[in-house]
C-alpha positions as CSV (number, residue, x, y, z in Angstrom):
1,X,-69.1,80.2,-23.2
2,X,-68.3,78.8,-26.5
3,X,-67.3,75.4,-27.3
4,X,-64.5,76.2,-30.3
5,X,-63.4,73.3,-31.9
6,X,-61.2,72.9,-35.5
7,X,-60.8,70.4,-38.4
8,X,-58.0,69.1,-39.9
9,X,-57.9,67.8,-43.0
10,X,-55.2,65.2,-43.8
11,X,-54.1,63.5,-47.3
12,X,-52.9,60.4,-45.2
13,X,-52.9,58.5,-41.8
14,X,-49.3,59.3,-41.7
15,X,-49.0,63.0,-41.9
16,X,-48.5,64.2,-38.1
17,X,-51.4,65.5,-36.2
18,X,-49.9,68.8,-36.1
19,X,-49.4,69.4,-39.6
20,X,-53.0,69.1,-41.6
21,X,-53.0,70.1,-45.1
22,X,-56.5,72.4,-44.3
23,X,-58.1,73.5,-41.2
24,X,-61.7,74.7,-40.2
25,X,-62.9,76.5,-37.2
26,X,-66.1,77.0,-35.3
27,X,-66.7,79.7,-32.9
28,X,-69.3,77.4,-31.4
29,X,-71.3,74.8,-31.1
30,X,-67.8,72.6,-31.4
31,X,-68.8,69.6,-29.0
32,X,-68.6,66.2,-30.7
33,X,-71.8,64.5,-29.8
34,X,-75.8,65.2,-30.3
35,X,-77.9,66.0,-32.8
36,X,-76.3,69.5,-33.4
37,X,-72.7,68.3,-33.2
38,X,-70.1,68.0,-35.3
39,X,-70.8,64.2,-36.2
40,X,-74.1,64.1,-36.8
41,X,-73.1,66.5,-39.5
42,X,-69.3,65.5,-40.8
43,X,-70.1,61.5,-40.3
44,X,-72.9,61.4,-43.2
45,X,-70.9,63.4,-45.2
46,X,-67.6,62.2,-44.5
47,X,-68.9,58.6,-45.7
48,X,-70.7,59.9,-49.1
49,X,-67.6,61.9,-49.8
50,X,-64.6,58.9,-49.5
51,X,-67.4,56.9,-51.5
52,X,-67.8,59.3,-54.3
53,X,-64.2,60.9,-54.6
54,X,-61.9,60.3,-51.5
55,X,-60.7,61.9,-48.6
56,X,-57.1,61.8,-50.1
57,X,-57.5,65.3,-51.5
58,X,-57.6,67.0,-48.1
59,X,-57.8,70.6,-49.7
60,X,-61.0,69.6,-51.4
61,X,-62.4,67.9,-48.9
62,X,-62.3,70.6,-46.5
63,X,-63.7,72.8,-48.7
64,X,-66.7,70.3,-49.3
65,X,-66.9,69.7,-45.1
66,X,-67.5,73.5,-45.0
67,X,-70.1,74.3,-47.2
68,X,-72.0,71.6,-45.8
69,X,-71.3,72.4,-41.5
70,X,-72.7,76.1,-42.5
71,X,-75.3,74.6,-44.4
72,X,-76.2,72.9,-41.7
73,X,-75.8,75.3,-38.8
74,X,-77.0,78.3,-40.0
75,X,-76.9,79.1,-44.2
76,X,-74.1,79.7,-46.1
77,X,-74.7,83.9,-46.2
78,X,-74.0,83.7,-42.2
79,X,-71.1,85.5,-41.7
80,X,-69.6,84.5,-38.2
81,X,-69.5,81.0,-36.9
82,X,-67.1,79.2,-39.2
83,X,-63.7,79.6,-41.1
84,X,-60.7,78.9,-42.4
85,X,-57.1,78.3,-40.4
86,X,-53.2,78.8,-40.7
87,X,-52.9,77.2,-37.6
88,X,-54.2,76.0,-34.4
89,X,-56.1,78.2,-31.8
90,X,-55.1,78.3,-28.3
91,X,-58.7,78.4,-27.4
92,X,-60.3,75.2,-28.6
93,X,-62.3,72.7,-26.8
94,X,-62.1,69.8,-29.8
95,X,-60.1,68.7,-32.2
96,X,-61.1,66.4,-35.4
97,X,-58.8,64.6,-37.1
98,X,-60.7,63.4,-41.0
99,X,-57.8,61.7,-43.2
100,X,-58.7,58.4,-45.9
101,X,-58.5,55.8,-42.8
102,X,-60.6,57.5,-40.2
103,X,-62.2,60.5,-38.8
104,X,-61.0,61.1,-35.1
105,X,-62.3,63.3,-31.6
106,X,-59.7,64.9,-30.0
107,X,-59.9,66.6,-26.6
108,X,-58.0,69.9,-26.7
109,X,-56.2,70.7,-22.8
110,X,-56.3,73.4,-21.0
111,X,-54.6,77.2,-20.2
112,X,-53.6,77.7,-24.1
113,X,-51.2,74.5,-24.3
114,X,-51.3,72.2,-27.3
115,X,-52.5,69.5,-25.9
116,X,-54.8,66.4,-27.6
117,X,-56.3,63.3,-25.7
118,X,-57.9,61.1,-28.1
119,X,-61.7,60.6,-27.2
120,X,-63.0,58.6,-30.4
121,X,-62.2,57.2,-33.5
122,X,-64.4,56.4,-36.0
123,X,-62.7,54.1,-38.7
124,X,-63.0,54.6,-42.4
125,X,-65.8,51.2,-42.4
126,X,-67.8,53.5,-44.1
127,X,-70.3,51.2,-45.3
128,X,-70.8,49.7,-42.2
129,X,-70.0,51.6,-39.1
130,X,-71.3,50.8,-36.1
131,X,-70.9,52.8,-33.0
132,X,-69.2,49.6,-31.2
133,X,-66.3,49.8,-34.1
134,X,-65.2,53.0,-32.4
135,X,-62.4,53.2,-30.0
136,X,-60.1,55.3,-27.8
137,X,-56.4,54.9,-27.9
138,X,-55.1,57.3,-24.9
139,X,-52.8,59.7,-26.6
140,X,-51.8,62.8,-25.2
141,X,-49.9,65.1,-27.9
142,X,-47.7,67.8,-25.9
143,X,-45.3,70.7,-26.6
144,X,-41.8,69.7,-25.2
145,X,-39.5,72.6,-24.0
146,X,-38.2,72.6,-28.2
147,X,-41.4,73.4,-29.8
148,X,-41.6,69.7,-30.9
149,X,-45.3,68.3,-30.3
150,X,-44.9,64.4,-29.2
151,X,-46.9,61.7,-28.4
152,X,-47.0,60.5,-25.0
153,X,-49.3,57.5,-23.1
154,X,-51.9,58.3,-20.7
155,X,-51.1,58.1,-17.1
156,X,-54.4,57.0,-15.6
């Protein structure tokens, strides 16, 4: 089975999670973690990127992030495997938030709901991140019998 995953793009840590200014999907190969995950791969770049221009243009950015995940999976003339969004799949497995302040995991629930956990975040210390400046923060984002998508506190 596949491990989908998308990426937001964001021009700011305050636009809501469930509005991104650009969005990437991947068929496969979505989980966070290893050398073939998505932050071996966005991390490196990510960092060069806010260093060179900024992550505030979200529309660029994403464009940029694309180029180099299918560079890095499989060539840019494959023609499956990654592409662009108008909104969010029902099928994901993660979610990754990238705005100027941070770049974040998100754990997508289950039976087609929109529903995030936060696994990770990976501040915007770009010069000097360490693995122990990461953190979890224990937000579920749910769809309430309106439509409207709100944060809600873990219940452990």
């Amino acid at each position: 089975m596949s491990t989908r995953c998308q990426i937001g793009f964001y021009k700011g840590a305050d636009q809501s999670l469930l509005q991104p200014s650009a969005l990437i999907y991947r068929h496969n190969d979505g989980y966070p973690n290893g050398p073939h995950g998505i932050l071996a791969v966005l991390m490196p770049w990510a960092r060069e990127f806010h260093q060179r221009r900024g992550l505030y243009d979200a529309e660029y950015a994403a464009a940029r992030a694309l180029y180099t995940l299918m560079n890095a999976a499989s060539g840019p003339n494959e023609m499956t495997g990654y592409g662009i969004s108008n909104g969010f799949h029902g099928d994901l497995s993660f979610y990754y938030r990238v705005d100027p302040t941070a770049v974040r995991v998100y754990r997508h629930g289950p039976f087609g709901k929109y529903l995030f956990q936060i696994l990770l975040e990976v501040p915007v210390e770009w010069q000097n991140q360490a693995s122990s400046s990461s953190r979890s923060s224990g937000r579920v984002y749910f769809r309430n019998s309106r439509g409207q998508f709100k944060p809600r506190p873990l219940i452990a």
